[in-house]
C-alpha positions in Angstrom: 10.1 61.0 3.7 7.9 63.6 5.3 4.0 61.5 5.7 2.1 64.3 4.5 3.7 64.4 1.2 3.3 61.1 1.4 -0.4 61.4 1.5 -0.6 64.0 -0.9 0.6 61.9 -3.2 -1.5 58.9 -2.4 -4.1 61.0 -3.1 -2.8 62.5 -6.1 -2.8 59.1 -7.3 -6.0 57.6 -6.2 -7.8 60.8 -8.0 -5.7 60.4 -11.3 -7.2 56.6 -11.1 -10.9 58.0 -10.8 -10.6 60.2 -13.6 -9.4 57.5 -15.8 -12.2 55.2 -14.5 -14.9 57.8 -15.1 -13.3 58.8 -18.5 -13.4 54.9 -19.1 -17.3 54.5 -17.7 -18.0 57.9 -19.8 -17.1 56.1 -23.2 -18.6 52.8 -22.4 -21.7 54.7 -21.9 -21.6 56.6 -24.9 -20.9 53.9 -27.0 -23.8 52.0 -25.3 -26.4 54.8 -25.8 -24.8 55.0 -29.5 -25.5 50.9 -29.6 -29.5 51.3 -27.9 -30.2 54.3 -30.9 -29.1 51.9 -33.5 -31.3 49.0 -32.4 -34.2 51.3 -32.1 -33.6 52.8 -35.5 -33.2 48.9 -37.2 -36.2 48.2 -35.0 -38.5 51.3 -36.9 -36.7 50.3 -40.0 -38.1 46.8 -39.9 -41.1 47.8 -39.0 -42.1 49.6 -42.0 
């Protein structure tokens, strides 16, 4: 096996596994910004 296709593929690989992490991070942040806005809003509704 030729060891720069070897390492293109590593590569290939290791970015795959970064987009999936950042796609992963992406959602847990959304879902955490989407958590803080609904404590804030219960928050103002309790308030009044």
């Amino acid at each position: 096996m030729d060891p720069l296709l070897y390492n293109d593929r590593l590569l290939i690989s290791v970015l795959k596994v970064i987009e999936v992490i950042k796609y992963n991070l992406k959602l847990h942040i959304d879902c955490f910004d989407f958590y803080l806005a609904n404590k804030q809003r219960n928050l103002r509704i309790k308030r009044m």
